[in-house]
N, C-alpha and C positions, 0 to 999 in steps of 0.2 A: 847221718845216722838215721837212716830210713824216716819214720814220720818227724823226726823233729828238725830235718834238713828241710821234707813237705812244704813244713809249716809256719816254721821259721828263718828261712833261707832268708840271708842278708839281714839279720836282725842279729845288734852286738849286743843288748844285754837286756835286762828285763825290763830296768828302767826305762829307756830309750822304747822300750814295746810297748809301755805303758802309757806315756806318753803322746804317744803319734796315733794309736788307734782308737776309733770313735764305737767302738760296742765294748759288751760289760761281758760277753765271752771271754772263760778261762783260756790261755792257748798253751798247750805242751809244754812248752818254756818255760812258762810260771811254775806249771806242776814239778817239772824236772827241777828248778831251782830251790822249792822249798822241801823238795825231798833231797838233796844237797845240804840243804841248813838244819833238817831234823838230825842227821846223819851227824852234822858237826856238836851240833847242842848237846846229841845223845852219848857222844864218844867215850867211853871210861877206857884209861891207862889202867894195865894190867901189868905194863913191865916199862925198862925205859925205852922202848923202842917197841913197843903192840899198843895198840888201843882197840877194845873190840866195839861195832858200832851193832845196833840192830838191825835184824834181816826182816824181818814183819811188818811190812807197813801198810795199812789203810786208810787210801784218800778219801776222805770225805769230801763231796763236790755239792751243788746245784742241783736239783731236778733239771736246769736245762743243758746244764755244762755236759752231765751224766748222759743226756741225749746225746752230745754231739761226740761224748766220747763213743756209744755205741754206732753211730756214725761214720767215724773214723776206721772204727775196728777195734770193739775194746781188748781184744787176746791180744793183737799187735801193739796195743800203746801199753799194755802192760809188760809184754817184754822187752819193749822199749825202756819203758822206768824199772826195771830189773836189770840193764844195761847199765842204764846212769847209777845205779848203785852199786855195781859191780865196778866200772871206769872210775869213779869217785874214790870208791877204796882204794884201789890201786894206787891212783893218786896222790892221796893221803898217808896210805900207810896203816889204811886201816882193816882189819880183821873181821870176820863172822863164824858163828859157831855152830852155823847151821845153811841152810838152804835160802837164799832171795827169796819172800814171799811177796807182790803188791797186791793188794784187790781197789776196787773202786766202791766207796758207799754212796747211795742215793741218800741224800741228807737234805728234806726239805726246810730245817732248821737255818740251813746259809741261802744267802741271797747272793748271786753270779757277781763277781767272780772271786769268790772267798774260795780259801784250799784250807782244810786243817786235817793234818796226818798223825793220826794214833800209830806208835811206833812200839815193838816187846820185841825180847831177842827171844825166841823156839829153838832149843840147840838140836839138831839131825844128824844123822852119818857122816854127809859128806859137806863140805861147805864154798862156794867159788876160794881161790887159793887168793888173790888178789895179792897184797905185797906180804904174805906169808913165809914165811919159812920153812921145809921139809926138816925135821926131827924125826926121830926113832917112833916117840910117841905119837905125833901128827905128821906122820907120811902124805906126801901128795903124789897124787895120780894124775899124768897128763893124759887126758884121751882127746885122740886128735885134735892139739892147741888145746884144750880145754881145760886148767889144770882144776884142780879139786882137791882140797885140806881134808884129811879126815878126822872127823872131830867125833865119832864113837866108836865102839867097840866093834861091832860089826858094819859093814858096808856092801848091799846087794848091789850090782850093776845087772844092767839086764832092757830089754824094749817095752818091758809090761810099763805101765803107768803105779805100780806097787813098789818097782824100785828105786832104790836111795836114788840111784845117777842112771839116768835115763838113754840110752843108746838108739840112735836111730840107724836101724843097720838091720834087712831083713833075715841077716844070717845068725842074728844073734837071738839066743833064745828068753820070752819074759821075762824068766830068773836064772842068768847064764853063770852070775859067776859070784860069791861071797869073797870078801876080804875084810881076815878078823885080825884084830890088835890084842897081844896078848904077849905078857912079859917081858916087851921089847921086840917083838918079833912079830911079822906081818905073816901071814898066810894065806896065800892065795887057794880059794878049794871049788872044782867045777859040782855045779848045783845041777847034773842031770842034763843037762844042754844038748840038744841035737848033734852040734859042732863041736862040741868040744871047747877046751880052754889048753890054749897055746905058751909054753915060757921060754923064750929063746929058741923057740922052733919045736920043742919039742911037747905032744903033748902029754898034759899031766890031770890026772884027779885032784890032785895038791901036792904045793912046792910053797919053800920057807921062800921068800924074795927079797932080796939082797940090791941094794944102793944099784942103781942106773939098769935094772931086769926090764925089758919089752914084754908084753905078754898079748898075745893075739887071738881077741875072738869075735868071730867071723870075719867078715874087711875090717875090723876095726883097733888100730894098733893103741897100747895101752904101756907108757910109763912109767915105772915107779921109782919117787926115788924115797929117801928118808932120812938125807943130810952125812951119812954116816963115812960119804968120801965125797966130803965138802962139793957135792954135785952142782950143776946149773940151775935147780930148781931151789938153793937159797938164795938164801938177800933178796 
């Protein structure tokens, strides 16, 4: 799993890392791990089978830990621990009602290699779908592999950095495409887009979207389901 393979390769558990190594450097593992155990402390049952955990987390590290994380590549070890919390949930079983956030705090308060993680759930548009469900009401969108819970009322897709679910795709326009929840019914509506917004080939301004619809904009093919013919995207 890119830097935590790096860094940890052939290392079986935290204990054992702790153990054998002779500095007071934090390593990935550790961080990965107690961001796993925030996750589990913080889990609230919602139903007998959801538990939502929180998606906000900031580490607080060392001034020198902080260094090596900038080091490393702090954008990359953050998506890194966006990962393990995303692979955890799935895991688990557990839920989010909004968007992965990590950040890293400089916190000259701890002395290397202390980790303490402030965790609050932020509820956003769209949320990683992780072992989720598709509902009428919380529709998922798969964009390429990617699936995504939407957890409000409206949901921009699009390459700007302003929308909810972010597309890397030059054919796709900033704000290409809205998808609004409303009375039980999704609607798909092109936002102006260069290209266009595609629904089963054809395209459209806006189309109601209906359990297992493809919808296509620029190379980028788009999912949706909503439970409602017990599709692949529950359980």
């Amino acid at each position: 799993m890119g830097i935590l393979d790096r860094f940890e390769k052939g290392v079986e558990s935290v204990t054992n890392r702790a153990m054998t190594r002779f500095s007071d450097d934090v390593e990935p593992i550790e961080i990965a791990s107690k961001l796993r155990e925030t996750m589990d402390k913080r889990a609230a049952s919602f139903a007998r089978d959801r538990s939502v955990v929180p998606n906000v987390f900031r580490i607080h590290l060392a001034p020198s830990d902080i260094a090596r994380i900038e080091a490393w590549g702090k954008d990359e070890m953050i998506r890194q621990m966006e990962e393990v919390a995303s692979v955890h949930a799935a895991e688990q079983g557990y839920s989010f009602v909004g968007p992965i956030e990590v950040s890293f705090i400089n916190d000259p308060a701890l002395t290397a290699p202390a980790i303490e993680i402030d965790s609050s759930t932020r509820r956003g548009a769209a949320a990683p779908a992780a072992a989720a469900s598709a509902t009428p009401s919380h529709p998922i969108l798969d964009i390429d592999g990617q699936r995504y819970l939407l957890t409000g009322p409206v949901t921009v897709i699009g390459r700007g950095s302003d929308a909810d679910i972010i597309v890397d795709d030059s054919g796709v326009s900033r704000r290409h495409l809205e998808i609004r929840l409303t009375q039980g019914h999704t609607i798909a509506s092109d936002m102006g887009s260069t290209n266009g917004t595609f629904v089963e080939g054809h395209r459209v301004d806006a189309a109601t979207l209906l359990d297992g619809n493809t919808l296509t904009i620029g190379r980028t093919k788009i999912m949706f389901w909503d439970g409602s013919q017990d599709s692949g995207a529950n359980g």
